[in-house]
C-alpha positions as CSV (number, residue, x, y, z in Angstrom):
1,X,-121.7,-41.2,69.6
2,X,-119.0,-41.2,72.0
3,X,-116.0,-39.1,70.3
4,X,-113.3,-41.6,71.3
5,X,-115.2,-44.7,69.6
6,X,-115.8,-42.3,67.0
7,X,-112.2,-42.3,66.4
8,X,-111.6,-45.5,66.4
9,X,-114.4,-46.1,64.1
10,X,-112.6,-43.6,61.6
11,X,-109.1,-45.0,62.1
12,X,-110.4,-49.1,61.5
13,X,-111.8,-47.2,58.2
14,X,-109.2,-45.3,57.3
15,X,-106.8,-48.5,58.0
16,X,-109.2,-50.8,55.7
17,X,-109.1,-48.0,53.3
18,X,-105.0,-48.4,53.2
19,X,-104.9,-52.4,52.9
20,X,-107.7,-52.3,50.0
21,X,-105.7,-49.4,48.2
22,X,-102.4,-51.5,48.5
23,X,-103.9,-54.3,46.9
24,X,-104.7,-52.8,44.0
25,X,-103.1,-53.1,40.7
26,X,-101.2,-49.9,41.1
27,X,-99.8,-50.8,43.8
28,X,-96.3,-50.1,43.3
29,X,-93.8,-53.6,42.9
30,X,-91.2,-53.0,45.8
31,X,-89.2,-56.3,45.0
32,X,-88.8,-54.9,41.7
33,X,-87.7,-51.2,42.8
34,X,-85.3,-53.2,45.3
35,X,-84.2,-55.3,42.6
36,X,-83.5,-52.1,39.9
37,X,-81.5,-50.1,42.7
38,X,-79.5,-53.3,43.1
39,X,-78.6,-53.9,39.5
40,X,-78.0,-50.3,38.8
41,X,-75.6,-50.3,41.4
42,X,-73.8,-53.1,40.2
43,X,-74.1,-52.2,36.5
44,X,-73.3,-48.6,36.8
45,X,-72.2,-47.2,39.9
46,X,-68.6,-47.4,39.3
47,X,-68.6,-46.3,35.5
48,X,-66.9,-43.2,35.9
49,X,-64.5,-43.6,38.6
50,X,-61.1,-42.7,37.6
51,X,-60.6,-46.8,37.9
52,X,-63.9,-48.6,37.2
53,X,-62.5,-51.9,38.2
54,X,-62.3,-50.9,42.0
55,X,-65.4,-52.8,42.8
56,X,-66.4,-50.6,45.8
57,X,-69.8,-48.6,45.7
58,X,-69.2,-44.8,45.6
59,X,-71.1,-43.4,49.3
60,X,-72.4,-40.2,46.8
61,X,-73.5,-40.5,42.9
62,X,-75.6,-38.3,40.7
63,X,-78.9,-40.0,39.8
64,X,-78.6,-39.7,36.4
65,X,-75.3,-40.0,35.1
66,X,-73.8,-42.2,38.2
67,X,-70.8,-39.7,38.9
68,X,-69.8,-38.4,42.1
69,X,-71.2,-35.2,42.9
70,X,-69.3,-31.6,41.4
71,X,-70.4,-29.5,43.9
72,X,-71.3,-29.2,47.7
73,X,-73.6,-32.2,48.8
74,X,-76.1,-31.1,51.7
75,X,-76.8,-34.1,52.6
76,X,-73.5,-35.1,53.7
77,X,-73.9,-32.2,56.0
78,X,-76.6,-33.3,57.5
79,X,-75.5,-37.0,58.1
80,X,-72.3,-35.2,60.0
81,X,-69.5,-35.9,57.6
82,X,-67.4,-34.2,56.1
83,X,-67.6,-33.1,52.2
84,X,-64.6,-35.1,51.4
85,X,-66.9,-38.2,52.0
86,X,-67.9,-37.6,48.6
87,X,-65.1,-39.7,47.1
88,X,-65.3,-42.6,49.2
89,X,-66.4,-45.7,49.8
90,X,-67.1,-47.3,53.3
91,X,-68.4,-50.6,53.7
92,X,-70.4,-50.3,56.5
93,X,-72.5,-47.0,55.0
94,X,-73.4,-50.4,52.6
95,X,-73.8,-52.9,55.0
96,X,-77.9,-53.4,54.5
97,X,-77.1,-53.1,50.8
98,X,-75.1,-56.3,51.0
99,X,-78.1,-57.7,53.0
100,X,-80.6,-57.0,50.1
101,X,-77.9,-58.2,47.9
102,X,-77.6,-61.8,49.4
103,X,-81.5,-61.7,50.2
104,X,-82.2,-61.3,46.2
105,X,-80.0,-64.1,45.6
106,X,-81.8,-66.5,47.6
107,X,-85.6,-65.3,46.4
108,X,-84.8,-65.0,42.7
109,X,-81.8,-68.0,42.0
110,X,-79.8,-65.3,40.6
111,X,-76.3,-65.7,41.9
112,X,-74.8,-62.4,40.9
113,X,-76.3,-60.7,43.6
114,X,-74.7,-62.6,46.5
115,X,-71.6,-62.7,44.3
116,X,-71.0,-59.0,44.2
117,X,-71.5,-58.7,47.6
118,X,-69.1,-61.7,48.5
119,X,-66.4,-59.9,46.1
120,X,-66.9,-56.3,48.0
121,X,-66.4,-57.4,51.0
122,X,-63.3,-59.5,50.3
123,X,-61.7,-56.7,48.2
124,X,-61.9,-54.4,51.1
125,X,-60.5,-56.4,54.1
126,X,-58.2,-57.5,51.7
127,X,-57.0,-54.1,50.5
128,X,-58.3,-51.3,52.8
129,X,-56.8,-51.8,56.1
130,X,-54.1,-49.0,57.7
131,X,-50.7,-50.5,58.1
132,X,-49.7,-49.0,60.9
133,X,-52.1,-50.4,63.1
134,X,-54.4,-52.5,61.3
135,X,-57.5,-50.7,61.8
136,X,-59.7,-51.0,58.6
137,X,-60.6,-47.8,56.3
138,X,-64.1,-47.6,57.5
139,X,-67.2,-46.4,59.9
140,X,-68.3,-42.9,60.5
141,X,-65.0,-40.6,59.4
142,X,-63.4,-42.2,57.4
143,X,-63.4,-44.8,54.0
144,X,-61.3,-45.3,50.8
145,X,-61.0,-43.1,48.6
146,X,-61.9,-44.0,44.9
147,X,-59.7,-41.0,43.6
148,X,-56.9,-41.9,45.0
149,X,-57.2,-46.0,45.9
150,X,-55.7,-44.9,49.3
151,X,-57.4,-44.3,53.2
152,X,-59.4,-40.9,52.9
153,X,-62.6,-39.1,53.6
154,X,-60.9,-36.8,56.9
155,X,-61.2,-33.3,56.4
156,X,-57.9,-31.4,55.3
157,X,-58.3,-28.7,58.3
158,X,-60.2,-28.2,61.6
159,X,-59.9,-30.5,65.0
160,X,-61.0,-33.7,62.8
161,X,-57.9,-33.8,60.7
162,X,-57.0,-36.8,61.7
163,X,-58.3,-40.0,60.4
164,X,-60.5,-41.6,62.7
165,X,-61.9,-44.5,63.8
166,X,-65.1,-45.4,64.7
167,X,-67.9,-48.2,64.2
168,X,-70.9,-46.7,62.1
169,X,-73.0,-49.8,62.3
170,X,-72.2,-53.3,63.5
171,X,-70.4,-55.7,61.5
172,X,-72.4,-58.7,60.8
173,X,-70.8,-60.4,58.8
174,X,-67.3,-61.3,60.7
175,X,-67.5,-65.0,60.0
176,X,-67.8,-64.2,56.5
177,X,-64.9,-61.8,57.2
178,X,-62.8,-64.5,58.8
179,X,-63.4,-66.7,55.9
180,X,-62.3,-64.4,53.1
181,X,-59.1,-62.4,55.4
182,X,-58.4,-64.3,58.3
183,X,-55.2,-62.3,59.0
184,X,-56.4,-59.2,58.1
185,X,-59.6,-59.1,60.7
186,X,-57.2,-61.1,63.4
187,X,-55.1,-57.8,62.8
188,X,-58.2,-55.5,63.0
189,X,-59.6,-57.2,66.4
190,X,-56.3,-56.6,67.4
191,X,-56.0,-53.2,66.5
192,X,-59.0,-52.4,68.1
193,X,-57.3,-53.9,71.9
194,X,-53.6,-52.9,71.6
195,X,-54.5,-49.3,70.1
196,X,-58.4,-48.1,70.3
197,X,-58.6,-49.2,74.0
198,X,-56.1,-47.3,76.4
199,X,-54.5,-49.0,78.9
200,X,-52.9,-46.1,80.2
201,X,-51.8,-47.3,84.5
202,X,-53.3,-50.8,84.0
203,X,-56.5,-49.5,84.0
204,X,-58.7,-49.6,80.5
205,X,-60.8,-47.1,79.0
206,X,-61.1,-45.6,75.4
207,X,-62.9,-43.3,73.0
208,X,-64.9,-44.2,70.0
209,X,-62.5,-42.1,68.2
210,X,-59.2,-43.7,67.2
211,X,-56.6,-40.9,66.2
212,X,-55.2,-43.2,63.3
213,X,-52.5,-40.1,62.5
214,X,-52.1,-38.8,65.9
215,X,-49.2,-40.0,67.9
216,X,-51.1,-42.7,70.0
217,X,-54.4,-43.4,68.5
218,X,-55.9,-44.7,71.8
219,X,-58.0,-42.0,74.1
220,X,-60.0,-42.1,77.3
221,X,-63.5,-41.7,78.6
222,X,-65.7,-41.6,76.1
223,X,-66.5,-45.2,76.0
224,X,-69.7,-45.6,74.8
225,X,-71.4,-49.0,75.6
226,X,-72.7,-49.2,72.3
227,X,-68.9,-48.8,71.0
228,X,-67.9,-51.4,73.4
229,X,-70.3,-53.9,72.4
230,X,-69.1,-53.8,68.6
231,X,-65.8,-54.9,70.0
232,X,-66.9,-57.3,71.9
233,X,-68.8,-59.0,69.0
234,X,-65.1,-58.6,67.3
235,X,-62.9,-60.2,69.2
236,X,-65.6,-63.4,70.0
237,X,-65.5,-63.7,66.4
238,X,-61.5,-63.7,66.6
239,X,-61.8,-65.7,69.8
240,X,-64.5,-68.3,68.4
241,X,-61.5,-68.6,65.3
242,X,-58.6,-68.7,66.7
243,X,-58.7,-69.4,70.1
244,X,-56.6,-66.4,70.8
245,X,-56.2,-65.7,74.6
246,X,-55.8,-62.2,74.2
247,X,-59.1,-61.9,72.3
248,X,-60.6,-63.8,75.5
249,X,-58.6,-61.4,78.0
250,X,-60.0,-58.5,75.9
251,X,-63.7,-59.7,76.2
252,X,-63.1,-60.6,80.0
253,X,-61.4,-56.7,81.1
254,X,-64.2,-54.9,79.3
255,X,-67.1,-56.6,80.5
256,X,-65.2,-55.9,84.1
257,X,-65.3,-52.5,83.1
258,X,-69.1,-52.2,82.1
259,X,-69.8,-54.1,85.4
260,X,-68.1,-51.9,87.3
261,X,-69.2,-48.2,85.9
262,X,-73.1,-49.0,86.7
263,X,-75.2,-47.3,88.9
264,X,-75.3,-48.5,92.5
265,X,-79.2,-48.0,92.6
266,X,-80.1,-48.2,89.3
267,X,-77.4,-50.6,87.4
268,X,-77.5,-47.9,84.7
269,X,-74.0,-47.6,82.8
270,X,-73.6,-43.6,82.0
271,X,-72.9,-42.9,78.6
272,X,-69.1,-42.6,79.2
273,X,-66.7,-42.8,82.0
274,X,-65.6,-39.4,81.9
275,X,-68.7,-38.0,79.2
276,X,-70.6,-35.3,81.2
277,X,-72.9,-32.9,80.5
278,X,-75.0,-30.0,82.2
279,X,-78.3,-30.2,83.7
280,X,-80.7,-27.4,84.2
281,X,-79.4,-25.9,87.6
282,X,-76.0,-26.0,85.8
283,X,-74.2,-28.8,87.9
284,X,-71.8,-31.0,85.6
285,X,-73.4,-34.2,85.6
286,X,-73.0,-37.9,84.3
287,X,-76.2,-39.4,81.9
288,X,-77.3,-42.4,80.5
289,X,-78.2,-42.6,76.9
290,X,-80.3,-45.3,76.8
291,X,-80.2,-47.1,73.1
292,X,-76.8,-47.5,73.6
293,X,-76.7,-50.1,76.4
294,X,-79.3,-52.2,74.8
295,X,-77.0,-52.2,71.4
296,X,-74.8,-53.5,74.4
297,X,-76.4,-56.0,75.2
298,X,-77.5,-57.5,72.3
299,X,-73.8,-57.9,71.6
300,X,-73.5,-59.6,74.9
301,X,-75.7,-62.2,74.2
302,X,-74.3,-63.2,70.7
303,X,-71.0,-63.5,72.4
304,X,-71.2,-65.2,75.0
305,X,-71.9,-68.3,72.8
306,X,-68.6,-68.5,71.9
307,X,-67.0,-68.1,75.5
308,X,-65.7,-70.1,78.8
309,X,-68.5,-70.7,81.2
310,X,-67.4,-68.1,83.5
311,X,-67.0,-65.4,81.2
312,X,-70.2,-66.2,79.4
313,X,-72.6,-66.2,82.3
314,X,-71.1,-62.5,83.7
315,X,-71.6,-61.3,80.0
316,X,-75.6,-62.6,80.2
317,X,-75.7,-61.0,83.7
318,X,-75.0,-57.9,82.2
319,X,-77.1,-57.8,79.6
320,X,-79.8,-58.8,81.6
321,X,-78.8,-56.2,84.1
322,X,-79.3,-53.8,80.8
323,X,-82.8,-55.1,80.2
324,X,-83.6,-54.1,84.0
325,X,-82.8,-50.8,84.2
326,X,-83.8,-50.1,80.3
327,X,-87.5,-51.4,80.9
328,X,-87.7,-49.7,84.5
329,X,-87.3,-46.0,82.5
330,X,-91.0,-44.4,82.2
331,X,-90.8,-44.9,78.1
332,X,-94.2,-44.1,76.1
333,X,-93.7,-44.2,72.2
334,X,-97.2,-45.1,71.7
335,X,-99.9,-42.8,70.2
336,X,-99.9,-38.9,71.9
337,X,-97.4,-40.5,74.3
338,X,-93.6,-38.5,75.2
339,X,-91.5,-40.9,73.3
340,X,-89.1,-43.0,74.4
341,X,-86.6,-41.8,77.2
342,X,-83.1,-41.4,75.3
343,X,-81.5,-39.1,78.1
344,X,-81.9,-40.2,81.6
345,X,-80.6,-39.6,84.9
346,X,-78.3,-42.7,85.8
347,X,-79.6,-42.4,89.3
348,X,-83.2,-42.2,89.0
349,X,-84.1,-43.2,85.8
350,X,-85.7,-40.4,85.2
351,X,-86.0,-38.4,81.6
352,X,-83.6,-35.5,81.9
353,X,-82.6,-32.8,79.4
354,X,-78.6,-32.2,79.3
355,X,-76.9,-28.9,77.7
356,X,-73.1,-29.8,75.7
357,X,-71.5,-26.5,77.5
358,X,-71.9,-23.9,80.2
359,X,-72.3,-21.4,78.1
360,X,-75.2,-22.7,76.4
361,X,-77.2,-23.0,79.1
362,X,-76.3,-19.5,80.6
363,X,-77.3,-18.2,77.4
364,X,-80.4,-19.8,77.2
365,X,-80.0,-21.8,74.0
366,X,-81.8,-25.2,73.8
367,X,-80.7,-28.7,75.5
368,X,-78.2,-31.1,72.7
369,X,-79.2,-33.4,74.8
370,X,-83.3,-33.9,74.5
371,X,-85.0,-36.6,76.9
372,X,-87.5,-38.1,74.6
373,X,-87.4,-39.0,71.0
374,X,-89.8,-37.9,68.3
375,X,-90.1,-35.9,65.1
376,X,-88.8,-37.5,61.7
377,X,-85.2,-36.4,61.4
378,X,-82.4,-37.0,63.4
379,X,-79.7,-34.4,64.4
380,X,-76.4,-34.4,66.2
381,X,-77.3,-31.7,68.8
382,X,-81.7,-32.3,69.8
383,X,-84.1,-34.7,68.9
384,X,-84.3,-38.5,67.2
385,X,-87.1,-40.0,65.9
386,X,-88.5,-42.9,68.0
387,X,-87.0,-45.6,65.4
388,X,-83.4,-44.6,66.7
389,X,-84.0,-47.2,69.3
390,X,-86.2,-49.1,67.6
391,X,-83.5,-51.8,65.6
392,X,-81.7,-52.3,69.0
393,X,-84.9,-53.1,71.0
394,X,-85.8,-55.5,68.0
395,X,-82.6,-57.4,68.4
396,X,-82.8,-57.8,71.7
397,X,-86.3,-59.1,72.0
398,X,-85.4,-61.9,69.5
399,X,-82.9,-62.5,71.6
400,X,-85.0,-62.6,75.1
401,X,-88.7,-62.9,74.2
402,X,-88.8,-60.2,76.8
403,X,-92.4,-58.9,77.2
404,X,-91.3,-55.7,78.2
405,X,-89.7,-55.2,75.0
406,X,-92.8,-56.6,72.9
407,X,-95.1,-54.1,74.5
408,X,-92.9,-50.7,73.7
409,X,-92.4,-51.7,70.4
410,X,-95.9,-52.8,69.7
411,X,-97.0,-49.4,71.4
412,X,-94.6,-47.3,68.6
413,X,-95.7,-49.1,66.1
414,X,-99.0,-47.6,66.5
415,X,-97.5,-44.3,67.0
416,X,-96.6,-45.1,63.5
417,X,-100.0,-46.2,62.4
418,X,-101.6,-42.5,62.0
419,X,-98.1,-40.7,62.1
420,X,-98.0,-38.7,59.1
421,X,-94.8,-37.7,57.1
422,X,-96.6,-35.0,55.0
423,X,-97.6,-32.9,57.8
424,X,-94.1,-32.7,58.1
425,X,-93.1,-31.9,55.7
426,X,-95.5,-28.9,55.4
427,X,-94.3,-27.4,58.4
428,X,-93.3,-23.7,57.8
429,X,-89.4,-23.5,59.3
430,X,-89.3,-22.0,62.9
431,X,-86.8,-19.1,61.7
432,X,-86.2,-17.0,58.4
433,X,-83.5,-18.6,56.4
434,X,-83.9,-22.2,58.1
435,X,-84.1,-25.0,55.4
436,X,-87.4,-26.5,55.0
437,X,-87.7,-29.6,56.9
438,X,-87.1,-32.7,54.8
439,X,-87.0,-36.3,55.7
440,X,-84.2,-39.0,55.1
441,X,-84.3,-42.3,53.6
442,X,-83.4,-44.1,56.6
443,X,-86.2,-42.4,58.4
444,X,-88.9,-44.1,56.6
445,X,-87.1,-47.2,56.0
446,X,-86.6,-47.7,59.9
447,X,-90.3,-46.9,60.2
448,X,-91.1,-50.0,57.8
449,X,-89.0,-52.0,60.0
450,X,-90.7,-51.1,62.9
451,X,-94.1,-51.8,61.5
452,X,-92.4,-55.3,59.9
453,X,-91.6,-56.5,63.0
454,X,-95.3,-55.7,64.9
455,X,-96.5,-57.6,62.4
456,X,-94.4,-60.6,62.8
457,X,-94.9,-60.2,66.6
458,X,-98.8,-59.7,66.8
459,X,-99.9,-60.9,63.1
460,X,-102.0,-58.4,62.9
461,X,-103.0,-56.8,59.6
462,X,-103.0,-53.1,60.2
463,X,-99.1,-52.9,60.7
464,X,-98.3,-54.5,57.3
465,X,-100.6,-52.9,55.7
466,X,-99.2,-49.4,57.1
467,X,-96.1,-50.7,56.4
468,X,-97.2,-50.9,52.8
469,X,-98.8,-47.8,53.0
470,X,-95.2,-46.1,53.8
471,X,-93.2,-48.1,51.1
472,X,-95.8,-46.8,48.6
473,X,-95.1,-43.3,50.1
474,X,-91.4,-44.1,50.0
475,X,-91.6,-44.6,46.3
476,X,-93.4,-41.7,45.3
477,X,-91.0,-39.8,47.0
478,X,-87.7,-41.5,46.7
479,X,-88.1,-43.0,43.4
480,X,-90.4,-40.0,42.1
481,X,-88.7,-40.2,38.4
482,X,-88.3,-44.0,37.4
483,X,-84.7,-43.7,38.1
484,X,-83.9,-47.0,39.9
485,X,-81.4,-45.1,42.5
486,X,-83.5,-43.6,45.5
487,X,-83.0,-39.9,46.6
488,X,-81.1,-38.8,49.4
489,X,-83.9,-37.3,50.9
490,X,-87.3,-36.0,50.0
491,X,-86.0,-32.3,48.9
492,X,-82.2,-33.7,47.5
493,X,-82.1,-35.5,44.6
494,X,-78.9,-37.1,45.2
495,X,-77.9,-40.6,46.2
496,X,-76.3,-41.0,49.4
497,X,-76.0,-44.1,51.5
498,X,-74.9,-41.6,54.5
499,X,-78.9,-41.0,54.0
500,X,-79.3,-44.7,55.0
501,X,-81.1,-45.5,50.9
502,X,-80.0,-48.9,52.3
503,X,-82.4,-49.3,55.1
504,X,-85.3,-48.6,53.3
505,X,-85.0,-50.6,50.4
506,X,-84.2,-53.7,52.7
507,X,-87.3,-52.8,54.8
508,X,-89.1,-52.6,51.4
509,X,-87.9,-55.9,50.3
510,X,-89.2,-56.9,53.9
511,X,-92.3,-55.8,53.5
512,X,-93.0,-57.7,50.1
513,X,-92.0,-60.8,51.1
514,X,-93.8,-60.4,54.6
515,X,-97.3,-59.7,51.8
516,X,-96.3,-62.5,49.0
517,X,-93.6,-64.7,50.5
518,X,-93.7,-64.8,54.0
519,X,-92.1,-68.1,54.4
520,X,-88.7,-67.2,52.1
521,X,-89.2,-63.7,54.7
522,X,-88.0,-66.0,57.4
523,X,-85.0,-67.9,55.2
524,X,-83.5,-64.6,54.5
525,X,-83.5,-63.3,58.2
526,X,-83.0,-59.6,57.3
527,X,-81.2,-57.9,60.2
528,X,-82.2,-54.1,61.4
529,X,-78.6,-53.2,62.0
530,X,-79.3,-49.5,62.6
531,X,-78.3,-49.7,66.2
């Protein structure tokens, strides 16, 4: 027999095999693992704070008792914050959380869920914003602080002292948020204008960092489209409100802006306006990072609804422009394929590797800046799995129906079909004393998605039942106890939402309802938001 239809034979089998074992009585019930990771979070989470009534979720607990963690927590490491993170609580690490929350509401009746969601959110915008400039306590450095009911989560020394402020994930829910604290998100989406863009000489440009404690907070150049687009989406919601011209003018320069930086030849937008890196021959060069112009222009599109005429067709020229340049790049995330292409040359398109320093690449350490995606766990400085991209390119195919975008996600997906976790996990560590590898919540829940959405797109069997096939793997090694909060990580047993525990349990909950309830699936419209 021909080896390759050999294979195939085997991997039809293998994928019957999966289905039939899912369906079994043993089957593990992922609507009612969701479910207990919900109610324990409501019922117990915030026991033991030093104030129980704060209705915030802690970001760390123990699994057992439901108290913040005594000692060092790794995995807060390894999600790049700071150990002070430990006693906060940040509403965006939470954001899929609320999603389950309001998604149980509407499948069971049970109002509570949707309630407890509704009262979190409104607490915080109502009680967590800086005064000085109006910039809310939350994102990727910093959050409140359940020890001390004040702004916190900044480490005391090093260059990060500061409080900073930057988006984590976008905020979906600003009409919600308008609805609850009109004034206070007004005074946010203005914060984010007057004081996280510069407008240093008439001419705009900003980091993703705010220095909330510094003497300006506003910096330059490292204005990541991906950034921009959260404020975009912002200040329409402000704009679609209040009619606020400043919210318009906002919207209007930073599209201009975005416009102007692309490419000549390619219409790529580099990473940052004044963000270089190093390529191999050592020459200080511009790059594009790819996921973060589609995350871009998925914001684009929601806002332009919202906008004049004029404004609204340049902001769908742009993301269109986006869509170009993003489905022109040589991508191939399916099966024995490169990955997709996260670093690229702005001028050709073309996959390029990228050193942080000088002195890294003269001393012949590895690129932090790695061309394709792949592996299982995501780091700072080298690789990221191919479902870093994947929620974006999601988004934005609901948005355009693009083919393009259909065919690389379909083509991951079954990457995903025979990927296995395990050997992973078995890999001996490349150097003495390295940590054995380990794999993150949000790695496997990201996964589901993926496979989630091939199924909704093709309707074909073998991605829900792989997608099955990982929630079952999920919840013998995330739930491996009974305890209804999920680990941190395969090798932590911690809770920790900076692990993304939120992801997977919504891409659980998916999942179920895509097998027993597909019509309620649609109602709910859960929303991959890691992007």
């Amino acid at each position: 027999m021909n080896p390759f239809r050999a294979s195939a034979c085997l991997h039809a089998f293998l994928l019957l095999s999966i289905t039939t074992l899912l369906r079994a009585e043993d089957a593990p019930d992922l609507t009612g693992i969701v479910r207990g990771y919900a109610d324990a979070m409501i019922e117990h989470s915030r026991t033991q704070l030093p104030d129980p009534q704060l209705p915030l979720f802690p970001i760390v607990l123990t699994r057992d008792k439901y108290q913040i963690p005594a000692g060092k927590v790794s995995n807060l490491y390894t999600a790049r914050v700071p150990q002070e993170f430990k006693n906060i609580a940040n509403i965006h690490h939470d954001l899929n959380l609320y999603q389950v929350f309001y998604a149980l509401s509407q499948i069971t009746g049970e109002k509570k869920y949707a309630a407890e969601a509704d009262r979190i959110i409104g607490w915080f915008l109502t009680h967590c914003q800086e005064p000085r400039y109006g910039f809310f306590g939350w994102g990727e450095h910093i959050g409140w602080d359940l020890t001390k009911n004040q702004l916190g989560g900044q480490p005391t020394s090093g260059p990060y002292q500061d409080q900073i402020h930057e988006f984590y994930r976008p905020w979906i829910y600003w009409q919600k948020s308008f609805d609850v604290a009109p004034e206070q998100s007004l005074r946010f989406a203005q914060a984010l204008w007057r004081h996280q863009i510069d407008h240093k000489d008439g001419k705009i440009s900003f980091s993703r960092h705010a220095m909330i404690t510094g003497k300006s907070p506003s910096r330059r150049g490292m204005d990541f489209p991906r950034h921009g687009g959260f404020y975009i989406a912002t200040w329409a919601a402000a704009y679609q409100r209040t009619k606020d011209p400043e919210m318009l003018q906002a919207m209007d320069e930073l599209v201009a802006f975005y416009k102007k930086s692309r490419d000549p030849k390619t219409g790529a937008i580099p990473h940052g306006s004044n963000d270089f890196a190093f390529d191999k021959e050592g020459h200080r060069v511009a790059y594009v990072y790819s996921q973060s112009p589609v995350s871009l222009a998925v914001d684009l599109e929601t806002s332009a609804a919202v906008v004049p005429e004029a404004l609204k067709q340049r902001m769908l020229a742009l993301a269109k422009s986006i869509d170009s340049f993003f489905l022109a790049m040589a991508h191939d995330p399916g099966p024995g394929g490169k990955g997709f292409i996260l670093f690229a040359d702005p001028k050709t398109l073309a996959a390029t590797e990228y050193w942080q320093t000088k002195e890294d690449l003269d001393l012949g350490l590895p690129p932090k800046r790695t061309p394709y995606t792949g592996g299982w766990r995501s780091a700072y400085s080298g690789q990221h799995p191919h479902t870093w991209v994947v929620p974006a390119l999601i988004a934005r195919y609901q948005q355009t129906q693009n083919e393009g975008y259909k065919k690389l996600l379909v083509a991951c997906a079954d990457n995903y079909l025979t990927a296995d976790p395990d050997a992973a996990l078995n890999e001996k560590p490349a150097n003495k004393g390295d940590r054995p590898y380990d794999i993150e919540a949000g790695s496997i829940g990201n996964a589901i998605v993926l496979l989630n959405a091939a199924y909704k797109l093709t309707q074909e069997e073998k991605y829900l039942a792989r997608a099955e096939w990982f929630a079952a793997w999920g919840v013998k090694k995330f739930w491996p106890d009974g305890k209804p909060l999920p680990r941190a990580s395969v090798r932590e047993n911690v809770y920790s939402a900076a692990s993304r525990s939120d992801t997977l349990a919504m891409a659980m909950l998916q999942t179920s309802l895509l097998r027993h309830q597909p019509e309620k699936e649609k109602e709910v419209s859960l929303i991959a938001t890691d992007r």
